[in-house]
C-alpha positions as CSV (number, residue, x, y, z in Angstrom):
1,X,4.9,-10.0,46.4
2,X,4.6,-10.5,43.0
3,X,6.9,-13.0,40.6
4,X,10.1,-11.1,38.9
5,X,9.6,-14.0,36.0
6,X,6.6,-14.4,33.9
7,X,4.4,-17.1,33.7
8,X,4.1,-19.0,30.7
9,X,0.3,-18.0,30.5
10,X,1.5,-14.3,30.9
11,X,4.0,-14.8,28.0
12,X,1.1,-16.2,25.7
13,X,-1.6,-13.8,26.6
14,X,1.0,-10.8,25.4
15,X,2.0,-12.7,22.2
16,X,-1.5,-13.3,21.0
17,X,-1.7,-9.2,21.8
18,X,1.1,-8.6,19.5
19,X,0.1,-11.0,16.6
20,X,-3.3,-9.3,16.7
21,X,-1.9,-6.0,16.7
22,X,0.9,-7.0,14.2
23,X,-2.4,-8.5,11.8
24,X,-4.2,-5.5,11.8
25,X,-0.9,-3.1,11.0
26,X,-0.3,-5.9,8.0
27,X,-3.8,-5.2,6.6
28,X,-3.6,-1.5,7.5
29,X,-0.7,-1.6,5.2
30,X,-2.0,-3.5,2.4
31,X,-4.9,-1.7,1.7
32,X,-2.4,1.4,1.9
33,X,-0.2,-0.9,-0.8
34,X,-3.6,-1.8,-2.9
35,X,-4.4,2.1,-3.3
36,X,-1.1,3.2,-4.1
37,X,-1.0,0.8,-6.7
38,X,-4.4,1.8,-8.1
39,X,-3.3,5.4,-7.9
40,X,0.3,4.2,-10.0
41,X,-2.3,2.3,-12.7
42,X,-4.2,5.3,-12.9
43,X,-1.1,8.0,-13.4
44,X,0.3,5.5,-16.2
45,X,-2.8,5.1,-17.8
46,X,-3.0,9.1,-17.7
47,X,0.5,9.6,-18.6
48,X,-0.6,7.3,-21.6
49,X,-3.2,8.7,-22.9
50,X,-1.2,12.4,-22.7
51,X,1.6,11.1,-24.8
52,X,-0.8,9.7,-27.0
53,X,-2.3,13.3,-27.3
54,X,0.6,14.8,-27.6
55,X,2.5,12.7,-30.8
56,X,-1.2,13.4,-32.4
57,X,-1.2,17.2,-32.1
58,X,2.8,17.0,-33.2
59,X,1.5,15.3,-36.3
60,X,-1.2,17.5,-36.6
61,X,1.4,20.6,-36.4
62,X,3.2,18.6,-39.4
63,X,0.4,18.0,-41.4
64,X,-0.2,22.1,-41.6
């Protein structure tokens, strides 16, 4: 028959499992973070540049 309470051995083996799996979730989710992120830079930068566009061609429309 088997022990009801684990051995100390047991206990590490299935923390070292869970910090390994908990590392690999971490960097799962910081890559997801990092390209979000570049994906955010990338719509301001767009958002920018349409604004800029637009109060050009406003002027333009002025100009006339």
């Amino acid at each position: 028959m088997r022990k009801a309470c684990i051995t100390l051995k047991e206990k590490k083996s299935k923390l070292c499992l869970e910090i390994e799996k908990s590392s690999k979730e971490r960097a799962i989710f910081l890559n997801n973070f990092q390209e979000l992120e570049n994906k955010l830079k990338d719509l301001q930068k767009d958002l920018k540049e349409l604004n800029e566009l637009h109060d050009y061609k406003k002027e333009e429309k002025y100009d006339l």
